[in-house]
N, C-alpha and C positions, 0 to 999 in steps of 0.2 A: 720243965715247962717253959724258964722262960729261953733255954737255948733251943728249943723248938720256935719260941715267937721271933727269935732273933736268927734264926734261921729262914723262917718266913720275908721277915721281913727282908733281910739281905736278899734272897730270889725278888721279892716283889720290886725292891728299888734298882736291881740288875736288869729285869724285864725292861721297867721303865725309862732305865738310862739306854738300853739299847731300842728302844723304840723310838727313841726322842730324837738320838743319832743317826738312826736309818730316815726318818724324814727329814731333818737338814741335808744328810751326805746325800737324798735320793735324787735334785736335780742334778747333783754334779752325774750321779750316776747313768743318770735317762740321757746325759749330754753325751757323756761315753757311749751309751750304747748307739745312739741316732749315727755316731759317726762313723758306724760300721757300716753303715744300711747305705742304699742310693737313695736319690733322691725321690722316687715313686715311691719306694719304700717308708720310708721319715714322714709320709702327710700322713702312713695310715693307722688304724685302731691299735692302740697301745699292745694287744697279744698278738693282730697281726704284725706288729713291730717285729716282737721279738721271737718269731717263727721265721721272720724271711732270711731271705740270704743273707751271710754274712763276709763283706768283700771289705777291699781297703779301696778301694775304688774313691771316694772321697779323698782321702788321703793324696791319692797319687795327682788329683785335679787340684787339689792346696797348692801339693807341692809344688807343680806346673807353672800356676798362675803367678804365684807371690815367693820373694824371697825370706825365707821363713828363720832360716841364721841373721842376714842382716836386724829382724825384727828384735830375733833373742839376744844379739849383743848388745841391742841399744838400749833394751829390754834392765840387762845385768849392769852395766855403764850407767845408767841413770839410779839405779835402784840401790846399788851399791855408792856411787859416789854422791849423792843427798843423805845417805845414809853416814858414811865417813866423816860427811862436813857438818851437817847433825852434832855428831858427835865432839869433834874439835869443837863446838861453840857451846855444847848444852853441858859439857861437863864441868867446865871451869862456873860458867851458869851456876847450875846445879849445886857446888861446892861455896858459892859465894852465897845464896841462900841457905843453903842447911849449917852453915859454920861461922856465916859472918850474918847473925839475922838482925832483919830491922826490923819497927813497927810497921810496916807494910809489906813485908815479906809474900803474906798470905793475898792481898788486895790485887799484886802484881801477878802472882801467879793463878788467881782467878782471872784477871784479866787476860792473859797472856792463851789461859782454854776457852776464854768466850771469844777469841778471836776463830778458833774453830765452830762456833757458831755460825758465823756469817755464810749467810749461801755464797757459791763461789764465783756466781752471773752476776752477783750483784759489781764485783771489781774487775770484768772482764773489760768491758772496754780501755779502761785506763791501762788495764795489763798489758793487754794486746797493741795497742799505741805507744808504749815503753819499750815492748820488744820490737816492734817495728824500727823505731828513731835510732832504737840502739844494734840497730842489726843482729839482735839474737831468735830472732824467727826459724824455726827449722833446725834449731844449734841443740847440740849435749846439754852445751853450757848453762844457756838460757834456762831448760829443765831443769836440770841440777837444781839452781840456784830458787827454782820455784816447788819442786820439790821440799827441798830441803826448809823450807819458810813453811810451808802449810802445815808438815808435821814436826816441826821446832817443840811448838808447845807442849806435845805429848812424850816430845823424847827428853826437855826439861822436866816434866813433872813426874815421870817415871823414875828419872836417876836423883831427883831432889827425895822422892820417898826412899831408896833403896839407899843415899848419903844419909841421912835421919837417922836410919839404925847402926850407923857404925860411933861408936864411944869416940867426941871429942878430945878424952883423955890422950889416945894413941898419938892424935894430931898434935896436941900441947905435946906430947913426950919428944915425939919428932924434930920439934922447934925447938925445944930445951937442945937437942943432941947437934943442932946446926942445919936443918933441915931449910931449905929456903920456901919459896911459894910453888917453883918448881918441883922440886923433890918431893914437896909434901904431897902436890898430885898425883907426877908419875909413879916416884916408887912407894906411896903411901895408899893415901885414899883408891886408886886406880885398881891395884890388885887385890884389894879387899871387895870390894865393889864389883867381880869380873862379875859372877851369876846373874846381877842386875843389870849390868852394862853387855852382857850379851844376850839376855831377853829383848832388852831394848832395841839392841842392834837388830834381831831378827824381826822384831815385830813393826821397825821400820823400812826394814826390806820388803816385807806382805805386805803396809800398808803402797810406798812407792810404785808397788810392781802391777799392783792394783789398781792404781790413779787414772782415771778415764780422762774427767774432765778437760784438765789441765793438755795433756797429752793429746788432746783431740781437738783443740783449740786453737794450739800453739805449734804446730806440726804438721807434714802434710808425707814428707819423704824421708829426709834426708837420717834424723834424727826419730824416725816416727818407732814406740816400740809395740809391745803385741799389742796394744791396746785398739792399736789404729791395725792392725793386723787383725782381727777379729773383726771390728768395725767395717773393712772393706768387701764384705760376706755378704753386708745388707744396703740393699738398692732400692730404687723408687719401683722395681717391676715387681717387688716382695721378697722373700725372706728365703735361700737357699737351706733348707734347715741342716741337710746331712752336712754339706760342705760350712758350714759357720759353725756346727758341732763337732765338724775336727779341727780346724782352727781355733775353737774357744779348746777345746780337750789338749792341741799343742799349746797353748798358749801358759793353761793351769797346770801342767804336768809339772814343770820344773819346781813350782813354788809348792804345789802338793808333796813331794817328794822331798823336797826340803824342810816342810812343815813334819812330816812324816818320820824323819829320821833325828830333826832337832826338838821334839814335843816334850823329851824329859827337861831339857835343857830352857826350855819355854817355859815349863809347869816349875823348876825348881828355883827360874830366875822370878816368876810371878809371885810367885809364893814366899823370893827373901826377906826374911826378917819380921815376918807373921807370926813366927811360934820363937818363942826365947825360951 
């Protein structure tokens, strides 16, 4: 009886985890499909949608209009180096709080996530006035360095929890043997720590690759990634849907695809140090 209830119940909460999934995944999915369609096609009733023709014709007017690699390099360059510089900064961070703690260890780094609190219009103008003085308008650079600040505190507080579970013992042992403050990071702390320092990595990549605001703000050409690549879709004469459904569809592919093949690697860096 009860491996019948537990039989049950596994079918009933497999129903339910795929139902839940298919209405999350189902806009990305309606986006895929609009971008096969033309444009007479994409205004119409959802099953005439998906009866009419199916062309790349969108596709081929993206590609036409807009330069779609320069978007994706600046796209990986940004995402990747806020991500890199992130890291150089949050792990010694990271390692100074979980090892060397004070009475307000916890204070700082509450503070440090209600800084992502703040809406992001609220510091636009002073931003935008910074970049300007300082000629990083339109620049890698300038992103980078604004990237990399917005998601700081998320990629400190990730690697400070996933630092926590590793036994300070090893680190005393280290320093007994001559270890400096160098060694003790790189060849110590660092490879114990990979699973949670490349969840982190990746989920700074999603979040950067992501970033609208920022990137839409502060950018116009030179330096612009998909973001402003999708964005260039929608005009004051209204909304291209088939043609801004392949350019959102190129734009999420790489990082779907990415999320797609790194997911264990996501799920078993989330999950270090949960179960002992």
């Amino acid at each position: 009886m009860s491996r019948k209830t537990t039989a049950t119940r596994q079918a009933v909460v497999t129903v339910a985890a795929w139902t839940i999934g298919f209405l999350i995944f189902f806009p990305i999915l309606w986006t895929i499909i609009l971008s096969f369609k033309s444009e007479g096609d994409a205004i119409k009733a959802p099953l005439d949608v998906l009866t009419s023709t199916w062309s790349l014709e969108s596709y081929h007017e993206v590609q036409e209009r807009s330069n779609y690699l320069k978007h994706f390099w600046n796209s990986v360059v940004l995402s990747l180096g806020s991500t890199l510089l992130a890291l150089l900064i949050a792990i010694p961070a990271a390692w100074s709080m979980a090892f060397v703690p004070g009475k307000r260890t916890k204070d700082l780094l509450m503070w440090m996530l209600s800084t992502k609190m703040m809406p992001a219009v609220g510091v636009l103008v002073p931003m935008y006035l910074m970049f300007r003085d300082f000629g990083l308008l339109d620049t890698r650079i300038g992103l980078v360095v604004v990237l990399t600040l917005i998601n700081l505190p998320i990629v400190v507080w990730m690697l400070y929890t996933y630092f926590k579970e590793i036994p300070g013992e090893i680190l005393e042992a280290a320093r007994m043997d001559g270890a400096n403050l160098r060694s003790e990071i790189l060849y110590i702390l660092t490879p114990m720590a990979v699973p949670g320092i490349a969840s982190t990595l990746l989920l700074n990549v999603i979040l950067a690759w992501n970033e609208a605001f920022w990137t839409l703000q502060l950018t116009t050409s030179n330096a612009a990634p998909l973001t402003q690549f999708i964005a260039s879709y929608s005009s004051p004469e209204g909304l291209f849907y088939a043609k801004l459904s392949a350019a959102s569809t190129m734009a999420i592919a790489p990082i779907l695809i990415l999320g797609w093949f790194s997911q264990k690697q996501l799920v078993r860096g989330l999950t270090f140090g949960a179960v002992k």
